[in-house]
C-alpha positions in Angstrom: 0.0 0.0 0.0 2.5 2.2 0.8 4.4 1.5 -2.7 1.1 2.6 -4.4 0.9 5.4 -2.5 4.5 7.0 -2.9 3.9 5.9 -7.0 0.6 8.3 -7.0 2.9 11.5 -5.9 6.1 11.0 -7.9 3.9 12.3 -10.4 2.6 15.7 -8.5 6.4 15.7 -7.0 7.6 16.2 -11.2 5.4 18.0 -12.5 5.9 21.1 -8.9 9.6 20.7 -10.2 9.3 21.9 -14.0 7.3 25.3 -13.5 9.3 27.5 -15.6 11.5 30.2 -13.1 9.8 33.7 -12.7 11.7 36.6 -13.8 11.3 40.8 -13.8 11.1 41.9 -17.6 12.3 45.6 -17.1 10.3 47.5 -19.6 10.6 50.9 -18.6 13.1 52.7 -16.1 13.0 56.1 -14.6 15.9 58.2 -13.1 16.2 61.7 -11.4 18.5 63.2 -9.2 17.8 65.2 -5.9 20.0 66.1 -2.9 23.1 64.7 -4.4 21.0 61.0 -4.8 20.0 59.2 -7.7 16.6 57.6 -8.0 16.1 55.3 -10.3 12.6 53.4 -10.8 12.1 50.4 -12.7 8.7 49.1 -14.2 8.7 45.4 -14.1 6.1 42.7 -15.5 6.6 39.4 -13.0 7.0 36.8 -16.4 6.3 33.5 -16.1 3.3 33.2 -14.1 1.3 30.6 -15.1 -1.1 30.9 -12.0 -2.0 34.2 -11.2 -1.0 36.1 -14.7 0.9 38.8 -15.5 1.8 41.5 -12.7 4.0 44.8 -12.3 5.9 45.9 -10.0 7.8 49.3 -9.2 10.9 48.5 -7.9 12.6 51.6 -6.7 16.2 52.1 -5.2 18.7 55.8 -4.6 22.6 56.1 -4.4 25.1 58.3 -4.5 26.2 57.4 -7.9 24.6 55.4 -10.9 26.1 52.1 -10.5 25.5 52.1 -6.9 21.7 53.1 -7.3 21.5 50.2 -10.2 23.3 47.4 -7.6 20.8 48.5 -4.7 17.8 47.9 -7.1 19.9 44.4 -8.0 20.3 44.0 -3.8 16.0 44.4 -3.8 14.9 42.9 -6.9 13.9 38.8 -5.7 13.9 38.0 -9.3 16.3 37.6 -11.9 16.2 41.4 -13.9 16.2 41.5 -17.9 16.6 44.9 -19.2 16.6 43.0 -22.7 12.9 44.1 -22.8 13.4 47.4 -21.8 11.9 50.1 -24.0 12.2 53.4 -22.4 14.3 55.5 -20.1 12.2 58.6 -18.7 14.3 60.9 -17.2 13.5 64.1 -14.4 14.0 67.6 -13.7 17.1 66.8 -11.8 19.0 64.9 -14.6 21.6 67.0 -15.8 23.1 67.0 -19.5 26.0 65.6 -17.5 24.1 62.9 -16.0 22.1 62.2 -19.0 25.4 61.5 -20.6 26.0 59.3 -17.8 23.1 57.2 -18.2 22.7 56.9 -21.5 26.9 55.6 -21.4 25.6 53.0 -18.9 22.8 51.8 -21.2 24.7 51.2 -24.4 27.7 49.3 -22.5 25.1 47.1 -20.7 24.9 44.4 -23.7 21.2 43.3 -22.2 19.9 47.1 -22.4 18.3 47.2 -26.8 20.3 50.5 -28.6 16.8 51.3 -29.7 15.6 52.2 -26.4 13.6 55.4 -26.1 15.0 58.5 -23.7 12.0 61.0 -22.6 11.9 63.9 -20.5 9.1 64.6 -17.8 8.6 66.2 -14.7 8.2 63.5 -12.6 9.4 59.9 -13.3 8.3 58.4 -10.5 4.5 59.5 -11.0 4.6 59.0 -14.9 5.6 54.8 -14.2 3.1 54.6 -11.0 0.3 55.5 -13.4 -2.2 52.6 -14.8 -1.3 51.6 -17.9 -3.7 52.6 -21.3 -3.5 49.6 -23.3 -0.6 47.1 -22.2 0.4 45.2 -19.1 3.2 48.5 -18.5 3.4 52.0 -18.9 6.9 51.5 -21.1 5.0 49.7 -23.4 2.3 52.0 -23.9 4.7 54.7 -24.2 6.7 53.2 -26.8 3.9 52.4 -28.7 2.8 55.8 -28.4 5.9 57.0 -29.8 5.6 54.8 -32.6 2.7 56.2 -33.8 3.5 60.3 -33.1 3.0 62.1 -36.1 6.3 63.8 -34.5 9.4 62.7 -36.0 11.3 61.7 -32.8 15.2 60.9 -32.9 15.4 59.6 -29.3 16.6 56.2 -29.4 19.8 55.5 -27.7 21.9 54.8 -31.3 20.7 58.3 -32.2 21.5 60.7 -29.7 24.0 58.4 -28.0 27.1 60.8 -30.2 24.8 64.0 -29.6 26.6 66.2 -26.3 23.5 67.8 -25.8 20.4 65.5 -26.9 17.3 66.7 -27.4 14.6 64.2 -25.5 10.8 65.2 -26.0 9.1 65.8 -23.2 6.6 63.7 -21.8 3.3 65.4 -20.3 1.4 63.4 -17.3 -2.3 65.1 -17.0 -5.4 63.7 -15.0 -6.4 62.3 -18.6 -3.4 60.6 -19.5 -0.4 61.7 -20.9 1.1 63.3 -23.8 4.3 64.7 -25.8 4.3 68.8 -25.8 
């Protein structure tokens, strides 16, 4: 009897062990700077869950430099993070042309971050990612579709303006209605 019933589970005890491993698609990440701090914000969609769906998450970290606000997302993040997916950066009122330069040098030498992704300007990152999406499971998706299908000629991708010492990002306007590009 007790053959039969340790026969019966191996099956359940399988089948628990090949759920495929959840991950944090990055799709959209904000930055500003404040009080000597960077804040960085990232938009992720929890992938890979067969039981409950699709979620997203904010996951928000600030450091005294870039790379150190980056690693203390890394430090929160209980997922593994792809930025492979990644299809905007929306960038503050405190981000310098300096620190713009910055980011934008960090994105192109991290292999997983796409050269195509999208830099905008608005007023308040934070706010503009904690929204409800429109049409899409994230806000950086909606926005880059948005961008897609501006009438507005936009040279904002990464490969564009990466060369550019002072890029010209369009700005991004967050109203009660939605948002749009000024």
């Amino acid at each position: 009897m007790k053959k039969l019933f340790i026969l019966l589970l191996l099956p359940l005890f399988f089948c628990s062990c090949r759920q495929k491993p959840q991950e944090y698609l990055i799709t959209a990440i904000g930055a500003d700077y404040d009080g000597g701090l960077y804040t960085l914000y990232f938009e992720a969609v929890i992938a890979n869950t067969e039981e409950e769906g699709q979620k997203r998450e904010i996951i928000t970290a600030k450091g005294r430099t870039l790379l150190e606000t980056v690693e203390n997302i890394e430090k929160q993040a209980t997922l593994p993070l792809l930025t492979s997916h990644c299809g905007v950066v929306a960038v503050g009122k405190g981000i310098t042309r300096t620190k713009l330069l910055g980011i934008m040098r960090y994105c192109k030498e991290n292999r997983d971050i796409p050269l195509s992704i999208q830099f905008i300007k608005t007023d308040n990152p934070e706010k503009l990612l904690k929204t409800e999406p429109i049409s899409s499971i994230s806000v950086g998706y909606d926005l880059v579709s948005i961008m897609q299908k501006s009438n507005k000629k936009l040279s904002n991708r990464l490969f564009e303006i990466y060369k550019s010492q002072s890029p010209v990002l369009p700005k991004l306007t967050l109203t009660e209605k939605g948002y749009y590009f000024d």
